[in-house]
mmCIF file as Biopython writes it, N, C-alpha, C and O atoms, coordinates in Angstrom:
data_model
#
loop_
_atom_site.group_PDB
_atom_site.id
_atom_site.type_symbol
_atom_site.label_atom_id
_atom_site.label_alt_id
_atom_site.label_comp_id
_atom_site.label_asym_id
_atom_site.label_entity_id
_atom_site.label_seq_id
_atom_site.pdbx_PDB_ins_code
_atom_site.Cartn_x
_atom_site.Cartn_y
_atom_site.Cartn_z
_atom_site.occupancy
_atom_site.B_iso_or_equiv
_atom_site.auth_seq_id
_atom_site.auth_asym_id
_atom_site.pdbx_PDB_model_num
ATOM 1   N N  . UNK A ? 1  ? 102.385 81.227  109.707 1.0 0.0 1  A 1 
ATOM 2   C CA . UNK A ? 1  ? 102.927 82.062  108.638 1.0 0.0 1  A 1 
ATOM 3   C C  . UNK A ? 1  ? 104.133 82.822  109.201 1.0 0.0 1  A 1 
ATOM 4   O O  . UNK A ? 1  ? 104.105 83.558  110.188 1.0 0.0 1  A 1 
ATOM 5   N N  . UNK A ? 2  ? 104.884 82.625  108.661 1.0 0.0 2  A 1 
ATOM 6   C CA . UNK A ? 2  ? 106.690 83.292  108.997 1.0 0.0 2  A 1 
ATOM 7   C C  . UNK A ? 2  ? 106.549 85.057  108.554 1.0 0.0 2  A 1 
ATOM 8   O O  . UNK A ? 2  ? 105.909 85.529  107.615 1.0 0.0 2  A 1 
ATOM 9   N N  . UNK A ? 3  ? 107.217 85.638  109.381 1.0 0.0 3  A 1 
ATOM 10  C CA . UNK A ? 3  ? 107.004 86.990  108.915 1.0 0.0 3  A 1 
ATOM 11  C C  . UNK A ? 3  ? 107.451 87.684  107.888 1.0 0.0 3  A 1 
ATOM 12  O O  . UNK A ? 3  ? 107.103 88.857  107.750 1.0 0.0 3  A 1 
ATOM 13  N N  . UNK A ? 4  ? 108.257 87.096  107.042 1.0 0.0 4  A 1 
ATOM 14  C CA . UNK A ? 4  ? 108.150 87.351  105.891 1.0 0.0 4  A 1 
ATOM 15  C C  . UNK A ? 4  ? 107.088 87.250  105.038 1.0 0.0 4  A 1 
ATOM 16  O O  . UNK A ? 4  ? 106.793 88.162  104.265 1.0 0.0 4  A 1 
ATOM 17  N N  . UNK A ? 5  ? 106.441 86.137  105.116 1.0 0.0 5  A 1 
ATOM 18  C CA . UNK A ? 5  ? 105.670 85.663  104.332 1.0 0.0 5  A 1 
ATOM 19  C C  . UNK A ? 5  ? 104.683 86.667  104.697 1.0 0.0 5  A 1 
ATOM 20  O O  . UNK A ? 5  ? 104.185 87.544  103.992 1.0 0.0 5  A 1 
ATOM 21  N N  . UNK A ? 6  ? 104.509 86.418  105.776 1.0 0.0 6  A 1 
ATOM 22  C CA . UNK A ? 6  ? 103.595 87.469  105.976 1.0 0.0 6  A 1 
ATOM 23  C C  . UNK A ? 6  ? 103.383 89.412  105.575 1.0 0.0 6  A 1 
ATOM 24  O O  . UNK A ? 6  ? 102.433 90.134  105.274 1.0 0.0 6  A 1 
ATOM 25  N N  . UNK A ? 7  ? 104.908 89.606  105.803 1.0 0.0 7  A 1 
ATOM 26  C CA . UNK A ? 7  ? 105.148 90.830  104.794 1.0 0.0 7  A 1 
ATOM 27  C C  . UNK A ? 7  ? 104.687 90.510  103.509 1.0 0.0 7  A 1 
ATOM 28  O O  . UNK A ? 7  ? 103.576 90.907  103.157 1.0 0.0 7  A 1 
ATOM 29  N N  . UNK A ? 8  ? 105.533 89.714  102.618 1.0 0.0 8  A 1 
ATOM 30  C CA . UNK A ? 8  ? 105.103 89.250  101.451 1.0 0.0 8  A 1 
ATOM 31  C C  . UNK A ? 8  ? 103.122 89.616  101.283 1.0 0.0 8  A 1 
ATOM 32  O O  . UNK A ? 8  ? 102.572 90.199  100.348 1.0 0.0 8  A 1 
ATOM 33  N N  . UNK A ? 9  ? 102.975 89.484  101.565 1.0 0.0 9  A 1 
ATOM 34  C CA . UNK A ? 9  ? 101.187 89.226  101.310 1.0 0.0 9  A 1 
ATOM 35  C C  . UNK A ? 9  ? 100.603 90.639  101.658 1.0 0.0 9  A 1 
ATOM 36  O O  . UNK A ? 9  ? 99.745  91.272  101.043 1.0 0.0 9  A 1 
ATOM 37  N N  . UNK A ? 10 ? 101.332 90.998  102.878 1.0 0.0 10 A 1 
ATOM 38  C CA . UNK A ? 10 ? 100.953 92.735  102.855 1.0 0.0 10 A 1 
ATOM 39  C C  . UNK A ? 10 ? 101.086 93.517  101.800 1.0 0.0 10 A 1 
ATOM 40  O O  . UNK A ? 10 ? 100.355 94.501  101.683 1.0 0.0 10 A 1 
ATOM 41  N N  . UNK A ? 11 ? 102.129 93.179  100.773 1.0 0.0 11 A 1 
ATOM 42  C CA . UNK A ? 11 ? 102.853 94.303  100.025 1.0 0.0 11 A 1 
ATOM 43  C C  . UNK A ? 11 ? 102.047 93.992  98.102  1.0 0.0 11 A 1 
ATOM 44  O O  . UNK A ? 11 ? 101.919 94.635  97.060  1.0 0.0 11 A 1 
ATOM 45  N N  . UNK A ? 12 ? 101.714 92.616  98.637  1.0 0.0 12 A 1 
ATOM 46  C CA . UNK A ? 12 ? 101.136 92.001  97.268  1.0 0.0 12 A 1 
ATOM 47  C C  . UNK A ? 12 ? 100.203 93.090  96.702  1.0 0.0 12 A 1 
ATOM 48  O O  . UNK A ? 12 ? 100.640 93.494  95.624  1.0 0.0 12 A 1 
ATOM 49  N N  . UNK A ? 13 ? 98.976  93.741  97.105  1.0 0.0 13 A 1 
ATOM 50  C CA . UNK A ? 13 ? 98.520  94.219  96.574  1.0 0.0 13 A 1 
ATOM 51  C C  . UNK A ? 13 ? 98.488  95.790  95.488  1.0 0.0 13 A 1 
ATOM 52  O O  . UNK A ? 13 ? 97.676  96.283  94.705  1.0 0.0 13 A 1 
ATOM 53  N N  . UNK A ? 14 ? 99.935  96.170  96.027  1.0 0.0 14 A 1 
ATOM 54  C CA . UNK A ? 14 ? 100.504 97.171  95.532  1.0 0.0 14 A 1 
ATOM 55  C C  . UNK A ? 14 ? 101.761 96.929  94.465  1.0 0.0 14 A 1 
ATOM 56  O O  . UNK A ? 14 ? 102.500 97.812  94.030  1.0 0.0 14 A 1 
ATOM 57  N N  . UNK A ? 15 ? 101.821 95.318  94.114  1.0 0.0 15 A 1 
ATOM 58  C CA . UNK A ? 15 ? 102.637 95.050  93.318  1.0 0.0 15 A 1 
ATOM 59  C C  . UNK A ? 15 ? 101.795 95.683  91.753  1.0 0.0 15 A 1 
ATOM 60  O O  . UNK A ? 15 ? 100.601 95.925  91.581  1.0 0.0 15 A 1 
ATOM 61  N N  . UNK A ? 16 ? 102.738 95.786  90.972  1.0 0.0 16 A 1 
ATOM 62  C CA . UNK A ? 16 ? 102.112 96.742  89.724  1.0 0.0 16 A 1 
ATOM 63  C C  . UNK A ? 16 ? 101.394 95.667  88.694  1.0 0.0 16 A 1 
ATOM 64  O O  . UNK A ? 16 ? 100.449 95.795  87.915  1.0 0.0 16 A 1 
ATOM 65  N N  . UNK A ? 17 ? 102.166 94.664  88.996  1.0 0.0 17 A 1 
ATOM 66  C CA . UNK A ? 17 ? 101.189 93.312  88.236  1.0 0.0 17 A 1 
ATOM 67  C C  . UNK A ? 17 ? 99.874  93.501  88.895  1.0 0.0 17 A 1 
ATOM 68  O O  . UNK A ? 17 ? 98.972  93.837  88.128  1.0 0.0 17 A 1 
ATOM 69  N N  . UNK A ? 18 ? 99.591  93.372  90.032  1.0 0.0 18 A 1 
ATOM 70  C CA . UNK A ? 18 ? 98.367  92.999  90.969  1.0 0.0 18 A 1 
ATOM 71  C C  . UNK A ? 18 ? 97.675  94.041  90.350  1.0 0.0 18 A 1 
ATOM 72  O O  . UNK A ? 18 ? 96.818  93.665  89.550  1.0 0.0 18 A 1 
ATOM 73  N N  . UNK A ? 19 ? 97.876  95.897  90.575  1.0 0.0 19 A 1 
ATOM 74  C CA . UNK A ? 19 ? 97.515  96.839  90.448  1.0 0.0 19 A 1 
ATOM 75  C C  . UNK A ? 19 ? 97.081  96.724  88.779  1.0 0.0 19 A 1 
ATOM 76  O O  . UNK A ? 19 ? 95.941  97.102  88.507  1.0 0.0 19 A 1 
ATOM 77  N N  . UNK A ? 20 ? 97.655  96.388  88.034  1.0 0.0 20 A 1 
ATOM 78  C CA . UNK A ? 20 ? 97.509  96.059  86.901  1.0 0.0 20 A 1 
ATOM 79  C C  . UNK A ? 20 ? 96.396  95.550  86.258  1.0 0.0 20 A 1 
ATOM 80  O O  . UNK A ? 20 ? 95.729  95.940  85.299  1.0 0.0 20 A 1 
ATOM 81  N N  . UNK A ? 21 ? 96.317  94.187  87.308  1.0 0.0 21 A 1 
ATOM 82  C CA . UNK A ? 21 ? 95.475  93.404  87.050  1.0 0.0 21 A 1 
ATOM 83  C C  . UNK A ? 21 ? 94.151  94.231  87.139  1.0 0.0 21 A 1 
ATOM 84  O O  . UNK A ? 21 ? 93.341  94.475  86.245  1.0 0.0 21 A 1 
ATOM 85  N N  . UNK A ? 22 ? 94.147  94.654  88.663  1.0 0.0 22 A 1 
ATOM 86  C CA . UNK A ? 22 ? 93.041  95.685  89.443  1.0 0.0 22 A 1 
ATOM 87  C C  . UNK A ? 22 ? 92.485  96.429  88.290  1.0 0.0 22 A 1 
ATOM 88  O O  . UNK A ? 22 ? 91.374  96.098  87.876  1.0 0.0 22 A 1 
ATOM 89  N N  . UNK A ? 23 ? 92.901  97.051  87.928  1.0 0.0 23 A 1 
ATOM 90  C CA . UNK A ? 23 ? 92.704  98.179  86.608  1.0 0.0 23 A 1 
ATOM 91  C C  . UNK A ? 23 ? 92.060  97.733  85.055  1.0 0.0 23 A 1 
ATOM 92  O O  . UNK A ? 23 ? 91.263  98.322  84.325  1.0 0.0 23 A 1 
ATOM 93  N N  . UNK A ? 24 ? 92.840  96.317  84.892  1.0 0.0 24 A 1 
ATOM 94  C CA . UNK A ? 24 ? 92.145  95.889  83.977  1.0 0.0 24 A 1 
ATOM 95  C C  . UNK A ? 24 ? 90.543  95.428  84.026  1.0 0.0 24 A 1 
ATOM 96  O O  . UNK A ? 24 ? 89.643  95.780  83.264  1.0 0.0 24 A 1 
ATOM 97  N N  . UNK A ? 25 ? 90.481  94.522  85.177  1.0 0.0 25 A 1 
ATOM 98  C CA . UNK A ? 25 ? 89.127  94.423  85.693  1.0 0.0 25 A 1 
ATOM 99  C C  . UNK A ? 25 ? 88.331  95.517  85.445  1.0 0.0 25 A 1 
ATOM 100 O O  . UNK A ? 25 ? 87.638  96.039  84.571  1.0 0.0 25 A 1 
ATOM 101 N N  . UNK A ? 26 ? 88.811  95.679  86.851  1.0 0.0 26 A 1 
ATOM 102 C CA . UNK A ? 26 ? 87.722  97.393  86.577  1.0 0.0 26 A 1 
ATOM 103 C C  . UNK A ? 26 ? 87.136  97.966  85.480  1.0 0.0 26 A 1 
ATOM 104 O O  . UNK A ? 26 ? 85.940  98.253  85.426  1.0 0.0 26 A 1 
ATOM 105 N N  . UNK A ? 27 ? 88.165  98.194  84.347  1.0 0.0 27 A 1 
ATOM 106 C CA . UNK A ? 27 ? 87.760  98.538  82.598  1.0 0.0 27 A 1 
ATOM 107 C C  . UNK A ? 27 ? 86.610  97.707  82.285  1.0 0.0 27 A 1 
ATOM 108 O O  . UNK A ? 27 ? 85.412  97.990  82.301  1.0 0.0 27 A 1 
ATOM 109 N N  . UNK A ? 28 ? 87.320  96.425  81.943  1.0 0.0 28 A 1 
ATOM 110 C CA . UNK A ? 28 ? 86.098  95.062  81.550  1.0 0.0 28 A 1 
ATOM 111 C C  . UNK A ? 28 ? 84.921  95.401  82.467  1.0 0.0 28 A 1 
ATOM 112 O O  . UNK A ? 28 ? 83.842  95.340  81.878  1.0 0.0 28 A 1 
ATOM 113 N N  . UNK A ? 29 ? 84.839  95.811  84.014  1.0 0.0 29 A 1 
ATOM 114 C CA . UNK A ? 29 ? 83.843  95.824  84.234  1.0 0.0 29 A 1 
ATOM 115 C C  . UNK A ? 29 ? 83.205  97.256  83.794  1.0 0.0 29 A 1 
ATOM 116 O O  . UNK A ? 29 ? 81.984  97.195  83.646  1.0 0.0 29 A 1 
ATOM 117 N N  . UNK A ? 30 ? 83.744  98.437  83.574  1.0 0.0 30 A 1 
ATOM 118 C CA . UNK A ? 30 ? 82.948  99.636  83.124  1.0 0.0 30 A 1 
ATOM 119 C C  . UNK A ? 30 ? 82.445  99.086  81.826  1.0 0.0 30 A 1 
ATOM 120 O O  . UNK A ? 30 ? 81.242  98.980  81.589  1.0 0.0 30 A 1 
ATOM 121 N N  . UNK A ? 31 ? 83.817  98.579  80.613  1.0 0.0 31 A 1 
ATOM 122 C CA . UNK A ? 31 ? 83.305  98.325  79.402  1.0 0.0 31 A 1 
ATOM 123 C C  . UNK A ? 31 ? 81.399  97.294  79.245  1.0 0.0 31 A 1 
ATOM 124 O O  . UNK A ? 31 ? 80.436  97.778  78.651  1.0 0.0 31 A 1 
ATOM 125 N N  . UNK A ? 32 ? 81.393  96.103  79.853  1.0 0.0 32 A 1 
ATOM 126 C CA . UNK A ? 32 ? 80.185  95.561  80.630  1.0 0.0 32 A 1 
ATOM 127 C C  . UNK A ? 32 ? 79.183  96.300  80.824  1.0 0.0 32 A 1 
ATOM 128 O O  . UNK A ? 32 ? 78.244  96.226  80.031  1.0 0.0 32 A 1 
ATOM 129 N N  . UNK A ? 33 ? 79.116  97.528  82.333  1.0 0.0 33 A 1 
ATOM 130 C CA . UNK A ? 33 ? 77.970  97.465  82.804  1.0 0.0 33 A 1 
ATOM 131 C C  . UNK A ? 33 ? 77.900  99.184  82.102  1.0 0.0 33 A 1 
ATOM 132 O O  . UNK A ? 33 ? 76.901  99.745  81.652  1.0 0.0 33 A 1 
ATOM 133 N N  . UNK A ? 34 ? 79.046  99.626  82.185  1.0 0.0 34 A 1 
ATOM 134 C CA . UNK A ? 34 ? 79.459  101.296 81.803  1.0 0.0 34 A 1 
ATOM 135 C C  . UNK A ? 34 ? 79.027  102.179 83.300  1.0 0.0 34 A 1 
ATOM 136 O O  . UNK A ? 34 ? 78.248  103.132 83.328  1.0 0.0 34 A 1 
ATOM 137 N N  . UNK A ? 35 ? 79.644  101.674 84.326  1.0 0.0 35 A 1 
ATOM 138 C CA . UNK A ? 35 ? 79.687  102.041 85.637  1.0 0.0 35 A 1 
ATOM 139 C C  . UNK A ? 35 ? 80.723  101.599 86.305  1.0 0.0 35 A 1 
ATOM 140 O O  . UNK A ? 35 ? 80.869  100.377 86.275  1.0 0.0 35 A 1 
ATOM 141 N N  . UNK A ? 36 ? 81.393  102.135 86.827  1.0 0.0 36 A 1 
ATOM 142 C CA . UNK A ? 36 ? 83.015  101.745 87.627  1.0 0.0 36 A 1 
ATOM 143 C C  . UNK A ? 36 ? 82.559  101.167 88.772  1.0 0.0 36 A 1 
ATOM 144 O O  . UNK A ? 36 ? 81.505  101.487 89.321  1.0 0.0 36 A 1 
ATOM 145 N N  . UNK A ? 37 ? 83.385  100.246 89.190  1.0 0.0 37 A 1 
ATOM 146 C CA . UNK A ? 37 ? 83.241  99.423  89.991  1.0 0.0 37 A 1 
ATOM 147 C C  . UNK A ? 37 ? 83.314  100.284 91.851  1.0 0.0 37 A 1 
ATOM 148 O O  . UNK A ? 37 ? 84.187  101.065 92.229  1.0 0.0 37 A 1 
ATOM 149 N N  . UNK A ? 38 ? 82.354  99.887  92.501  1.0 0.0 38 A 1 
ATOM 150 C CA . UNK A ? 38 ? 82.696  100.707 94.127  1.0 0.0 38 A 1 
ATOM 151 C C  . UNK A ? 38 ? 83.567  100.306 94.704  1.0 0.0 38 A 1 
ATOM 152 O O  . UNK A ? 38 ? 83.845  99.107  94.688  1.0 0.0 38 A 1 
ATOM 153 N N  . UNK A ? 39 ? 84.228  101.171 95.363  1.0 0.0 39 A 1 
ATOM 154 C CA . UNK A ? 39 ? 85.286  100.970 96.074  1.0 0.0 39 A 1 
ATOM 155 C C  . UNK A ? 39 ? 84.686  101.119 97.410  1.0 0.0 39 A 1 
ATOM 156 O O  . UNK A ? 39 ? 83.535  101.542 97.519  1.0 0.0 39 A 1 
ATOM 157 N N  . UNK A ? 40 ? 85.448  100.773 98.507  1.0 0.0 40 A 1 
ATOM 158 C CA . UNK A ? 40 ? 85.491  100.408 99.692  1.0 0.0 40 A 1 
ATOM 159 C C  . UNK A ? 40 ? 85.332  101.696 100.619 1.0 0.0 40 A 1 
ATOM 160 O O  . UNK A ? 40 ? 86.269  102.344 101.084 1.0 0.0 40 A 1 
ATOM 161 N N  . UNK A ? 41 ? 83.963  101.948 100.802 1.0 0.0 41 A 1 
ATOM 162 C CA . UNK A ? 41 ? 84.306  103.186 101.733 1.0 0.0 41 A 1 
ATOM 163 C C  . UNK A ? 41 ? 85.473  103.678 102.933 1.0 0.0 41 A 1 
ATOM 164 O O  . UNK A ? 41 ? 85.774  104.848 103.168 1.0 0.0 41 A 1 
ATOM 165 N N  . UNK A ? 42 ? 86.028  102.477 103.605 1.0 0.0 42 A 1 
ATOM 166 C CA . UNK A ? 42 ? 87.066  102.880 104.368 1.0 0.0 42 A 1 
ATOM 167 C C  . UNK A ? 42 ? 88.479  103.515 103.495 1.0 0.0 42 A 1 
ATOM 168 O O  . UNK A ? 42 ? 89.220  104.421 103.878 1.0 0.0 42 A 1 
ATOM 169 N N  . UNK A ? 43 ? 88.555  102.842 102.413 1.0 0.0 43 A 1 
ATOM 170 C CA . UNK A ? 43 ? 89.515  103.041 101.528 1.0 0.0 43 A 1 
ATOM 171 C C  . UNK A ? 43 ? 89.759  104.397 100.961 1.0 0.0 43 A 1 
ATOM 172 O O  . UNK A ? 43 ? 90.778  105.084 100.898 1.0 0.0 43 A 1 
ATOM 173 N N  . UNK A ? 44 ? 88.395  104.606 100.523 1.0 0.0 44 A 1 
ATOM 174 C CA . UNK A ? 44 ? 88.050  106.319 99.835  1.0 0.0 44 A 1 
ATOM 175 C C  . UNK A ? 44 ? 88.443  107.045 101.282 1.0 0.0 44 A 1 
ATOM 176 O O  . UNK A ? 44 ? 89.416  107.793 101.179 1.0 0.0 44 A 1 
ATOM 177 N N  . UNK A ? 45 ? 87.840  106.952 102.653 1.0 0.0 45 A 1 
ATOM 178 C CA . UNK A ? 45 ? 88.051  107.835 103.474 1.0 0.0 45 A 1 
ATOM 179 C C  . UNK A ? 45 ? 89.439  107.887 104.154 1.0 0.0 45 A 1 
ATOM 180 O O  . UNK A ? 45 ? 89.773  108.757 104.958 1.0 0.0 45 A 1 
ATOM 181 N N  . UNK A ? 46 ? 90.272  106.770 103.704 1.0 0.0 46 A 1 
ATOM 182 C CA . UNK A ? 46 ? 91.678  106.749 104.546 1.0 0.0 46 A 1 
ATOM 183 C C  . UNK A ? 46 ? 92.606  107.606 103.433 1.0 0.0 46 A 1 
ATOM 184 O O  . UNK A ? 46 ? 93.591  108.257 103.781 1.0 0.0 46 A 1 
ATOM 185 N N  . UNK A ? 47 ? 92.098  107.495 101.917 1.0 0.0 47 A 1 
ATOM 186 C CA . UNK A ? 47 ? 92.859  108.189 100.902 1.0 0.0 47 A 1 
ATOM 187 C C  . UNK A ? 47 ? 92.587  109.571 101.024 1.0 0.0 47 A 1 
ATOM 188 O O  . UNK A ? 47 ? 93.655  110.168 100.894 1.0 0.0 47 A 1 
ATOM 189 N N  . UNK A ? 48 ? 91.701  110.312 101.203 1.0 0.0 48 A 1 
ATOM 190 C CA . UNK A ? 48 ? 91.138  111.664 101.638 1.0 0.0 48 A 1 
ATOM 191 C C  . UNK A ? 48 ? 91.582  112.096 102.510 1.0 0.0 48 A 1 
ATOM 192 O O  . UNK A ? 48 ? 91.962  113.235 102.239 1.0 0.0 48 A 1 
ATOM 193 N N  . UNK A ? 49 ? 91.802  111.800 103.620 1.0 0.0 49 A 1 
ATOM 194 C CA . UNK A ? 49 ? 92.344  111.692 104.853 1.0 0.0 49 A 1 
ATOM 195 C C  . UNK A ? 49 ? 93.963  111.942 104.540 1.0 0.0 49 A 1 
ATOM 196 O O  . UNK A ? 49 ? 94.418  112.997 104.982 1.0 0.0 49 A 1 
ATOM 197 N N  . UNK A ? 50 ? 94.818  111.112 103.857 1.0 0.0 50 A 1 
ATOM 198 C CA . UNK A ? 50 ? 95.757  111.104 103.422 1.0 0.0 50 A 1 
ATOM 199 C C  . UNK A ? 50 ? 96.284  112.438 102.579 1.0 0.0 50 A 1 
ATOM 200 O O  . UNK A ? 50 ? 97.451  112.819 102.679 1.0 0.0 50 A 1 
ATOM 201 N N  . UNK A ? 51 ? 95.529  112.955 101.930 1.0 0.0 51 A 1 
ATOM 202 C CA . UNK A ? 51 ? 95.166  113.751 100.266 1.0 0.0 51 A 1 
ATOM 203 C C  . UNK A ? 51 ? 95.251  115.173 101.191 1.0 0.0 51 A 1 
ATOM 204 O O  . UNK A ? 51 ? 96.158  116.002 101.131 1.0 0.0 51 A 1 
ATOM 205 N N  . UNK A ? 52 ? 94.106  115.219 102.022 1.0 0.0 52 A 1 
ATOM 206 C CA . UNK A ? 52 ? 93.903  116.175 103.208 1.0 0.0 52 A 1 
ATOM 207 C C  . UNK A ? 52 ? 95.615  116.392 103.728 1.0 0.0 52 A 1 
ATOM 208 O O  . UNK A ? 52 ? 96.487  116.792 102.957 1.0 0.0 52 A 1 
ATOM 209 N N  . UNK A ? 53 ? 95.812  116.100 104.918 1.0 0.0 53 A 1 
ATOM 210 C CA . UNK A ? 53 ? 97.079  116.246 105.550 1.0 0.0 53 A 1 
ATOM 211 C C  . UNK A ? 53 ? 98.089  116.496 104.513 1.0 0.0 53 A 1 
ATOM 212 O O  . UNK A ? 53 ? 98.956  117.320 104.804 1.0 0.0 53 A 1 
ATOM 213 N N  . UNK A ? 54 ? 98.137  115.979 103.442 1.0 0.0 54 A 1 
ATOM 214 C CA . UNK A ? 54 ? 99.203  116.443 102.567 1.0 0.0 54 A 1 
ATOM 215 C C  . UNK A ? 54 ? 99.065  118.047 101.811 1.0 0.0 54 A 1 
ATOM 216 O O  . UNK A ? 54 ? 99.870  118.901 101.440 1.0 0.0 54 A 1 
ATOM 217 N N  . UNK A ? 55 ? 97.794  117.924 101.823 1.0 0.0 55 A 1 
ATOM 218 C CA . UNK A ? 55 ? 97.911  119.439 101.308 1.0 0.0 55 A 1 
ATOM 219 C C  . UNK A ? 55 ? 98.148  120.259 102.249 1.0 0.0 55 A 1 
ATOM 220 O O  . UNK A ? 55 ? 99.064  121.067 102.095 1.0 0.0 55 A 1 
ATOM 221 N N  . UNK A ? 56 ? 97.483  120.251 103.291 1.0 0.0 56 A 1 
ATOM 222 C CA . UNK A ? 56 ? 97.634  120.893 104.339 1.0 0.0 56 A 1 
ATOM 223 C C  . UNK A ? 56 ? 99.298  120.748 104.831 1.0 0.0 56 A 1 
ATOM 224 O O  . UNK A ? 56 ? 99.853  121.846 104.854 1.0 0.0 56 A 1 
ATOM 225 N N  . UNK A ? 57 ? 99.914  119.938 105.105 1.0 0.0 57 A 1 
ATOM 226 C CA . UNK A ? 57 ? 101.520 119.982 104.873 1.0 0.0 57 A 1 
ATOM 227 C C  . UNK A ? 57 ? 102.003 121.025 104.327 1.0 0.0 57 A 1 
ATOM 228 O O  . UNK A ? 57 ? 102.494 121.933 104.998 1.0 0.0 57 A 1 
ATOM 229 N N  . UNK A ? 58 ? 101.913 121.048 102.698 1.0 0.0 58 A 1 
ATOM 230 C CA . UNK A ? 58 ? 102.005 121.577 101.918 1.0 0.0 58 A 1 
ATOM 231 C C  . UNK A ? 58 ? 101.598 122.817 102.072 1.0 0.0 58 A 1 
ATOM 232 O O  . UNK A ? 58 ? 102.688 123.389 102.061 1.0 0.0 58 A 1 
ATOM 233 N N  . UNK A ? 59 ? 100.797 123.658 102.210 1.0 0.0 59 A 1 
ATOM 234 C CA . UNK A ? 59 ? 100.024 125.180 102.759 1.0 0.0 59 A 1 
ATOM 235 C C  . UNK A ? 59 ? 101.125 125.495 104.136 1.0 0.0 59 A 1 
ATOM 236 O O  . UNK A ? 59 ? 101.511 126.635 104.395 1.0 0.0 59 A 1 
ATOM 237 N N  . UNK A ? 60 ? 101.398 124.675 104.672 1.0 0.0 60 A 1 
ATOM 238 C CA . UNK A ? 60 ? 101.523 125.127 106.163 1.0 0.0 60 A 1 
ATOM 239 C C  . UNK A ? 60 ? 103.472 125.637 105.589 1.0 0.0 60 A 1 
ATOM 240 O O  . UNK A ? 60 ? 103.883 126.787 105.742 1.0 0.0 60 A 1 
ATOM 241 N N  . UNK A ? 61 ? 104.257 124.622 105.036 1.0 0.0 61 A 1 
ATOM 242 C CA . UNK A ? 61 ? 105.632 124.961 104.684 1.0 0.0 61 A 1 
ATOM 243 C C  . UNK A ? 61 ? 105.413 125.704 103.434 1.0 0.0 61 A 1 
ATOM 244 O O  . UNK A ? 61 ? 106.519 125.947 102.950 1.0 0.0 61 A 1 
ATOM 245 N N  . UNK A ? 62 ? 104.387 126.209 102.644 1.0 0.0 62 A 1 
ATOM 246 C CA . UNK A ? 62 ? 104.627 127.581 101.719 1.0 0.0 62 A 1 
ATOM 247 C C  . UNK A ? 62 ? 103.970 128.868 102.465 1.0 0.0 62 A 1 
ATOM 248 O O  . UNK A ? 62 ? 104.112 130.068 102.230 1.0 0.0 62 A 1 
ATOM 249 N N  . UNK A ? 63 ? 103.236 128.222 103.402 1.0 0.0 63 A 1 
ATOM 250 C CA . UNK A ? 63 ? 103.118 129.928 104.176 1.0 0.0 63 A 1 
ATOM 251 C C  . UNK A ? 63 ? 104.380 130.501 104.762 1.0 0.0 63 A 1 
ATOM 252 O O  . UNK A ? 63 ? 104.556 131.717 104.843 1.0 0.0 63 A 1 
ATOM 253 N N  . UNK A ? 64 ? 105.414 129.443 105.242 1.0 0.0 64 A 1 
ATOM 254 C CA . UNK A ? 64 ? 106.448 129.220 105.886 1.0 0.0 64 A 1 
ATOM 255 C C  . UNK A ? 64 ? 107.631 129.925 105.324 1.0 0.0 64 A 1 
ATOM 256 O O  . UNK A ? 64 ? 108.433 130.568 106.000 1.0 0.0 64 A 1 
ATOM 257 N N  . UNK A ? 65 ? 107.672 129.776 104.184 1.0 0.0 65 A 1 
ATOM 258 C CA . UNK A ? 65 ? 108.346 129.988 103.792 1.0 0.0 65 A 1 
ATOM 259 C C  . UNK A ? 65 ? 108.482 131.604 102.592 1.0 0.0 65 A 1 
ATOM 260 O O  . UNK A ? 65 ? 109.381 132.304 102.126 1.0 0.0 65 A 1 
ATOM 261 N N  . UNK A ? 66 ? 106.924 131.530 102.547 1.0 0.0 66 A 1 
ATOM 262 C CA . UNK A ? 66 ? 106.840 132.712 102.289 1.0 0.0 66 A 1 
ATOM 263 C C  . UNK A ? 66 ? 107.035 133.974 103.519 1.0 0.0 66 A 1 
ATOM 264 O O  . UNK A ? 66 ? 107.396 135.132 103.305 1.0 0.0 66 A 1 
ATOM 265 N N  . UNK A ? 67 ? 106.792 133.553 104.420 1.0 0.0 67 A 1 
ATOM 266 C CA . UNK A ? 67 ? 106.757 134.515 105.457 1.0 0.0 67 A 1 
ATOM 267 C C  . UNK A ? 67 ? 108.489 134.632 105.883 1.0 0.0 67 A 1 
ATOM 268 O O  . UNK A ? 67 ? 108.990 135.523 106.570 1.0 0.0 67 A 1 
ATOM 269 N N  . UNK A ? 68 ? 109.112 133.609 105.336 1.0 0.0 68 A 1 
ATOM 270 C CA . UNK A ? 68 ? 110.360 133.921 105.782 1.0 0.0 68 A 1 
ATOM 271 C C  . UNK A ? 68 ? 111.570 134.902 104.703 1.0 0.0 68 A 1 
ATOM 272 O O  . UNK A ? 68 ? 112.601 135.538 104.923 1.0 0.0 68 A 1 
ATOM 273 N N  . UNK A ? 69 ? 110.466 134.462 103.085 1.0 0.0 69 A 1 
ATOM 274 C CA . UNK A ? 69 ? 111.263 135.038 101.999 1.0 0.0 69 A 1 
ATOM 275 C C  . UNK A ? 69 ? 110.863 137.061 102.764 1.0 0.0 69 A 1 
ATOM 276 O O  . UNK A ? 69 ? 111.698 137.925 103.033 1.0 0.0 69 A 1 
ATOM 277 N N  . UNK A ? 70 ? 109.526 137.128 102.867 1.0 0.0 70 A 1 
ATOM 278 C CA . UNK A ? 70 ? 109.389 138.551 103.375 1.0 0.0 70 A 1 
ATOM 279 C C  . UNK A ? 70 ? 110.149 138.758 104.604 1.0 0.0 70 A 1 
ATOM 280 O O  . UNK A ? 70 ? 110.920 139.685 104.850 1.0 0.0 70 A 1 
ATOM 281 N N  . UNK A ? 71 ? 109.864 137.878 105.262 1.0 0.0 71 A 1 
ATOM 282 C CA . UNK A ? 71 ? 111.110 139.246 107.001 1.0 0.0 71 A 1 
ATOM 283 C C  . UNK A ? 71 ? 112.535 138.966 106.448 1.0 0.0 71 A 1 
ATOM 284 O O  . UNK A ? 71 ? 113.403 139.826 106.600 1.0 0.0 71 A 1 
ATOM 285 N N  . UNK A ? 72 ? 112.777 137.939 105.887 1.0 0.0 72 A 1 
ATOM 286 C CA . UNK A ? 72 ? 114.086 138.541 105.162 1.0 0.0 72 A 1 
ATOM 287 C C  . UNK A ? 72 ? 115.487 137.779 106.343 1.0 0.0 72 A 1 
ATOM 288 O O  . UNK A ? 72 ? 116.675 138.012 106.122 1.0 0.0 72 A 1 
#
């Protein structure tokens, strides 16, 4: 596999068709059983993880900046 191709296939799943698709499933399957489909525990914990550090980002440059609007 050429490394493109191989990019190619990395990126596939975040194409909005794919994602699309993802989503529709999922429905059909709530509409079906009326329970959402499980997701991948590594997945939930790498997005949290993600979700985490960003807020925390976020807290750390408005303390920042609040502390700088006060000393002036």
């Amino acid at each position: 596999m050429s490394q493109k191709e191989h990019n190619k296939s990395r990126l596939n799943p975040y194409k909005p068709s794919t994602i699309r698709a993802d989503a529709q499933r999922d429905y059909e399957h709530y509409k079906a059983t009326g329970e959402w489909s499980k997701k991948d525990p590594v997945v939930v914990k790498r997005t949290l993880r993600l979700l985490l550090i960003t807020v925390v980002i976020f807290l750390v440059l408005g303390i920042i900046l609040l502390l700088q609007a006060i000393g002036g």
